[in-house]
Backbone as JSON Lines, residues from 0, in Angstrom:
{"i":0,"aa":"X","n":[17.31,-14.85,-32.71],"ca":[17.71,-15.0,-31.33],"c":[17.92,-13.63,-30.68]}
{"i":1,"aa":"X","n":[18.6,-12.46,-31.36],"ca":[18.89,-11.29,-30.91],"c":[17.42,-11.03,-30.35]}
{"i":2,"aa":"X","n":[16.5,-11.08,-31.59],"ca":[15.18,-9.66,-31.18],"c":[14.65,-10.76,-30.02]}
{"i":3,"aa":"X","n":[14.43,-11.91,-29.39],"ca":[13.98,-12.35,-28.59],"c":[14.77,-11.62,-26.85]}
{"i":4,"aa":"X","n":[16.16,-12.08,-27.39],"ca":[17.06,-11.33,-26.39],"c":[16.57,-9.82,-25.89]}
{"i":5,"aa":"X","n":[16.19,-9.04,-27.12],"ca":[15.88,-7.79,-26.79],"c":[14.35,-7.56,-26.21]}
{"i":6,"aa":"X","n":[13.49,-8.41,-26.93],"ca":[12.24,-8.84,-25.89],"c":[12.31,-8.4,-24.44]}
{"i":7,"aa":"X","n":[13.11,-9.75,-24.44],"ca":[13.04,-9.91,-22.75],"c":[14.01,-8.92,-22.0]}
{"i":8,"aa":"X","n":[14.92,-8.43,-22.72],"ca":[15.26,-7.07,-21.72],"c":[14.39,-5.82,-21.66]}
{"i":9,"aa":"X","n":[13.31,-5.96,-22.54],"ca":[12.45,-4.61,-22.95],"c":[11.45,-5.21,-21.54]}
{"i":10,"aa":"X","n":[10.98,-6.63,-21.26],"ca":[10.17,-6.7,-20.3],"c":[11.19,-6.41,-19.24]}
{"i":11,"aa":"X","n":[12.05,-7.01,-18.96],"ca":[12.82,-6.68,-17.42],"c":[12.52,-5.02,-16.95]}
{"i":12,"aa":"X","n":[13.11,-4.17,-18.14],"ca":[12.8,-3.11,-18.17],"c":[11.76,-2.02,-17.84]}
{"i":13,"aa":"X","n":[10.8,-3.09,-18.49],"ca":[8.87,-2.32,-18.14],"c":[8.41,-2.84,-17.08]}
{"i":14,"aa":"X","n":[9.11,-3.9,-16.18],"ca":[8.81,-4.43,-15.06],"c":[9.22,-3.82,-13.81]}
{"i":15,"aa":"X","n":[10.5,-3.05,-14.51],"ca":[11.27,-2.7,-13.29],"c":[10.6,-1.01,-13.0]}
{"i":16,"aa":"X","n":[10.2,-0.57,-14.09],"ca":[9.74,1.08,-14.58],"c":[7.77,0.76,-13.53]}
{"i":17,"aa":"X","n":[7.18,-0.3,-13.86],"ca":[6.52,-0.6,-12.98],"c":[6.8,-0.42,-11.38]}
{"i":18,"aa":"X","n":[7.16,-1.21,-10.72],"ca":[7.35,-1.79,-9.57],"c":[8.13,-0.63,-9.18]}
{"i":19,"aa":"X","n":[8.65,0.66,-9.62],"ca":[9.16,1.48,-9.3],"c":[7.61,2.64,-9.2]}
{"i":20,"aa":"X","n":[6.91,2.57,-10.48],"ca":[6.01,3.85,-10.07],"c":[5.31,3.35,-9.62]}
{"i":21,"aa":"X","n":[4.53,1.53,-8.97],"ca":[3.83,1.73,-8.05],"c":[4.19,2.06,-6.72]}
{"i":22,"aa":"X","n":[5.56,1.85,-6.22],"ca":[6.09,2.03,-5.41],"c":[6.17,3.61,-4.92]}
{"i":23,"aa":"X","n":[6.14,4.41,-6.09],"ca":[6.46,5.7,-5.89],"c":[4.99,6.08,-5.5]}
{"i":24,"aa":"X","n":[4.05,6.13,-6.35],"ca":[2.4,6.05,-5.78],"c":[2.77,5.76,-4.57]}
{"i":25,"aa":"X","n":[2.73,4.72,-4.28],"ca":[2.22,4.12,-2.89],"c":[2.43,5.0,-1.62]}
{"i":26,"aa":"X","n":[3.77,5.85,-1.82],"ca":[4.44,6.53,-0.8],"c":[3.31,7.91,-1.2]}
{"i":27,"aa":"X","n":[3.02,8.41,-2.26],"ca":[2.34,9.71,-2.49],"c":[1.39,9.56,-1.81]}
{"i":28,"aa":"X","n":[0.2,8.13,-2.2],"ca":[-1.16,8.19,-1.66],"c":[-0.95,7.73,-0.14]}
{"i":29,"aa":"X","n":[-0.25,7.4,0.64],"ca":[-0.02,6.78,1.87],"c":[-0.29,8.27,2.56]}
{"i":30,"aa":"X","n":[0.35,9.49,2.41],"ca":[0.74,9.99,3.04],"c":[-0.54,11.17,3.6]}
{"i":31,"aa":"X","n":[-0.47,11.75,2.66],"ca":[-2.46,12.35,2.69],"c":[-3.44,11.25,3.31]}
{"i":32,"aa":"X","n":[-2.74,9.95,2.91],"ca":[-4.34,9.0,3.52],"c":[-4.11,9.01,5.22]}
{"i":33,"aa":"X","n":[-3.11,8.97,5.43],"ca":[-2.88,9.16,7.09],"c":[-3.5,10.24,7.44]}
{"i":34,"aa":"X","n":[-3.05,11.32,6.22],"ca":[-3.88,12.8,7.15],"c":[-5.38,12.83,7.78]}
{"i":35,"aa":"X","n":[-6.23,12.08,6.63],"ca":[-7.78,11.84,6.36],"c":[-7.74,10.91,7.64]}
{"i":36,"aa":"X","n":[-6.82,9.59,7.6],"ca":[-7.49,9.28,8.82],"c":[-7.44,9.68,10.29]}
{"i":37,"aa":"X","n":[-6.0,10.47,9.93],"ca":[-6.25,11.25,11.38],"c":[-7.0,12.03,11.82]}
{"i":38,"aa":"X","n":[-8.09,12.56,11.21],"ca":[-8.61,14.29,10.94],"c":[-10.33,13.03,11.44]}
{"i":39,"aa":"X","n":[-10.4,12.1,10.84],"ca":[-11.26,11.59,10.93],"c":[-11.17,11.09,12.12]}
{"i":40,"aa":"X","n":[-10.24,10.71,12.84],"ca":[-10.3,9.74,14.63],"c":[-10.2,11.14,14.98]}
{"i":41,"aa":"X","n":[-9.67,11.91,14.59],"ca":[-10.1,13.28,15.72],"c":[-11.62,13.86,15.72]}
{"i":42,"aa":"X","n":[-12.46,13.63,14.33],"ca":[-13.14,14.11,14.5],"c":[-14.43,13.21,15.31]}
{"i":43,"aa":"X","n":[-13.94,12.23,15.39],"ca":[-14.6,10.81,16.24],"c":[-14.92,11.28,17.5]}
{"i":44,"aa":"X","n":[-14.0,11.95,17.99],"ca":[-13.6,12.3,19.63],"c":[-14.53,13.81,19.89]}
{"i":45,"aa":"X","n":[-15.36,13.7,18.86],"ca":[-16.0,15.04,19.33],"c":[-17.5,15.31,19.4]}
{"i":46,"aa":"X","n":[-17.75,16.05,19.84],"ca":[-19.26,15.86,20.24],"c":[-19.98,15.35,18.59]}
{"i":47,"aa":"X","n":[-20.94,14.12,18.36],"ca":[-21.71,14.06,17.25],"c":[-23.13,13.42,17.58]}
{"i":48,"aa":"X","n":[-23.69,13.55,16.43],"ca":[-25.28,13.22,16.7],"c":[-25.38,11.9,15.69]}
{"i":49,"aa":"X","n":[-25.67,10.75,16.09],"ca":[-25.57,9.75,15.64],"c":[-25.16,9.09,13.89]}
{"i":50,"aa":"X","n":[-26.11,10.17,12.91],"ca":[-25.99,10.2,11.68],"c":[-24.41,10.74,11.56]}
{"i":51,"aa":"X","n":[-23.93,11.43,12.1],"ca":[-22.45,11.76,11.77],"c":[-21.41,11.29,12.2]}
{"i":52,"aa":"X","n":[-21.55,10.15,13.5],"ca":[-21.49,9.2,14.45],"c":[-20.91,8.13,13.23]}
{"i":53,"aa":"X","n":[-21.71,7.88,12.28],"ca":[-21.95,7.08,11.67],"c":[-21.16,7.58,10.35]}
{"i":54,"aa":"X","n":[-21.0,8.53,10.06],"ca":[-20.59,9.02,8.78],"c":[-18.72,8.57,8.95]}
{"i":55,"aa":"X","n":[-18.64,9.28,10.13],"ca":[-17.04,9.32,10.72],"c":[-16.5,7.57,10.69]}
{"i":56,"aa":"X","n":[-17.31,7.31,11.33],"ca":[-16.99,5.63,11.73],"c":[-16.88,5.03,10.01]}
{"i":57,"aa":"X","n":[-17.42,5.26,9.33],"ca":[-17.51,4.6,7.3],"c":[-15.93,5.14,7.15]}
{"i":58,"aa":"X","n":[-15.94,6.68,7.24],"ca":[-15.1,7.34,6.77],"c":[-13.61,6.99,7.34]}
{"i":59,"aa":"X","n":[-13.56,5.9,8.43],"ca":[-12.2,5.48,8.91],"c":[-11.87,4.64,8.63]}
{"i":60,"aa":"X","n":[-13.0,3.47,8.77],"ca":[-12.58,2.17,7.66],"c":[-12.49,2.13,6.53]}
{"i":61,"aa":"X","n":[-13.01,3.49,5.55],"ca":[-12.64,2.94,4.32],"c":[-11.5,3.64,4.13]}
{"i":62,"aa":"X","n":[-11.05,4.97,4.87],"ca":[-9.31,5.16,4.93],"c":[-8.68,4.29,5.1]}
{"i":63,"aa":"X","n":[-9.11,3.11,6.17],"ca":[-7.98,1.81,6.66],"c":[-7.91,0.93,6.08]}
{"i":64,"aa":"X","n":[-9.28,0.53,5.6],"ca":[-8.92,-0.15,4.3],"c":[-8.1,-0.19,3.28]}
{"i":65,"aa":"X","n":[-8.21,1.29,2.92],"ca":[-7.58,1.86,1.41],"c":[-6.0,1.84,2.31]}
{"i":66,"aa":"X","n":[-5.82,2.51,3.1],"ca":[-4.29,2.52,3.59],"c":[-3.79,0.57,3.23]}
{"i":67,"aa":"X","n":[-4.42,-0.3,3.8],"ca":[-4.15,-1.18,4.32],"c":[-3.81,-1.98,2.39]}
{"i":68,"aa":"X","n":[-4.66,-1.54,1.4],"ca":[-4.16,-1.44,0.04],"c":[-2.95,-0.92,-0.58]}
{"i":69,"aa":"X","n":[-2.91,-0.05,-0.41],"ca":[-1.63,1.09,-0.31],"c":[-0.54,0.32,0.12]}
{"i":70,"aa":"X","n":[-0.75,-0.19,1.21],"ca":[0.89,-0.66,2.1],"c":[0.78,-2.2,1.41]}
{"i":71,"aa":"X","n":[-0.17,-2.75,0.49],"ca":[0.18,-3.87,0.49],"c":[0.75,-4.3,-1.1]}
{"i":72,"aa":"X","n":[0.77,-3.02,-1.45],"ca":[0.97,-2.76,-3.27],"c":[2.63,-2.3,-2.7]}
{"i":73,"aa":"X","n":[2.67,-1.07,-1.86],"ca":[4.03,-1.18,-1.65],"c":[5.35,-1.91,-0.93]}
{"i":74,"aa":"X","n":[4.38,-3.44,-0.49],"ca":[5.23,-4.57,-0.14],"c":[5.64,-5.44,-1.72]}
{"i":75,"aa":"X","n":[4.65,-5.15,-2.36],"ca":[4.38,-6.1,-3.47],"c":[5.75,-5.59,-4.18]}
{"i":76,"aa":"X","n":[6.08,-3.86,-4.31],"ca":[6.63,-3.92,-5.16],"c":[8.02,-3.92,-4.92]}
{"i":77,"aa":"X","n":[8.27,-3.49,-3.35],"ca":[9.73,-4.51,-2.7],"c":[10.08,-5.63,-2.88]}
{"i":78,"aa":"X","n":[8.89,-6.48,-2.74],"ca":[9.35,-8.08,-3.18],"c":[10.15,-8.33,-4.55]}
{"i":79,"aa":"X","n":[9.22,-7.27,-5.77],"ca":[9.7,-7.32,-7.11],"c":[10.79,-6.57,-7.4]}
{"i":80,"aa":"X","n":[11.35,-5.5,-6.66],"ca":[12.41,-4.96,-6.35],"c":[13.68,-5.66,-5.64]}
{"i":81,"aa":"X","n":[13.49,-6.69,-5.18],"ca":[14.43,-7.46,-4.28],"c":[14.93,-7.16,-3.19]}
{"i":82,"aa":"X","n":[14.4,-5.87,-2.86],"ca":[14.4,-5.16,-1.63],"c":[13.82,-5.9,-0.32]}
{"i":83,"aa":"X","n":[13.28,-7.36,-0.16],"ca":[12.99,-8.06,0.58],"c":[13.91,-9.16,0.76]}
{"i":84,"aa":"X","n":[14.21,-9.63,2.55],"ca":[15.0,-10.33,2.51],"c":[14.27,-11.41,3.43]}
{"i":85,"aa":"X","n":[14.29,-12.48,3.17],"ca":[13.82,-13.47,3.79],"c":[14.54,-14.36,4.9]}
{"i":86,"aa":"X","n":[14.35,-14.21,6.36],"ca":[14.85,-15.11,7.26],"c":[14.5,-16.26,7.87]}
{"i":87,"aa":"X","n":[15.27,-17.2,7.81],"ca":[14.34,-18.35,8.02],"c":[14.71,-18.55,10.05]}
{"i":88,"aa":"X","n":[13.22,-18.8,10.2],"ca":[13.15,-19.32,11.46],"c":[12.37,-20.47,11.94]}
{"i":89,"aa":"X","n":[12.88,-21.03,12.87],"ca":[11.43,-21.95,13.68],"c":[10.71,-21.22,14.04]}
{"i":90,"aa":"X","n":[9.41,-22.27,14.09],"ca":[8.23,-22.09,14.32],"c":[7.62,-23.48,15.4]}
{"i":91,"aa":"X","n":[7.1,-22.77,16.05],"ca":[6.25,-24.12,16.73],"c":[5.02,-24.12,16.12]}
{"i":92,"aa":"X","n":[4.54,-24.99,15.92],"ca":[2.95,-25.47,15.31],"c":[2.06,-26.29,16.24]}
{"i":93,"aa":"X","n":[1.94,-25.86,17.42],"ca":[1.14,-26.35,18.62],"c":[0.27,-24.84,19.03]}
């Protein structure tokens, strides 16, 4: 019964050591990825010739994409953190 006990505090443990370094990632890669996409809508705004037109425009969605990954790994790991609080409200459904 003990080593089972100790099991499951060894997972609580590697769960929590998780949900902490994706969390910590998330804030590292978030922050440079804003830079890229800013550097990229600026470079949108400037004179280009269609092929680079085109390069810029890839190069923002797949920053927004990847951001939009990023922020959704570091909701994930609030939830598993308990750092989320849930309010209940109405809703209309019309």
């Amino acid at each position: 019964m003990r080593d089972l006990k100790d099991a499951r505090d060894e997972a609580f443990r590697a769960n929590a050591a998780k949900t902490s370094f994706l969390a910590q990632m998330s804030h590292e890669i978030r922050t440079p990825l804003n830079g890229v996409i800013g550097m990229a809508t600026g470079l949108g705004s400037t004179k280009l010739d269609d092929e680079q037109r085109k390069m810029v425009t890839t190069l923002q969605s797949s920053g927004e994409l990847l951001l939009t990954v990023v922020n959704d790994i570091l909701d994930i790991s609030k939830v598993e953190a308990g750092e989320v609080k849930l309010e209940q409200a109405d809703i209309s459904l019309e």
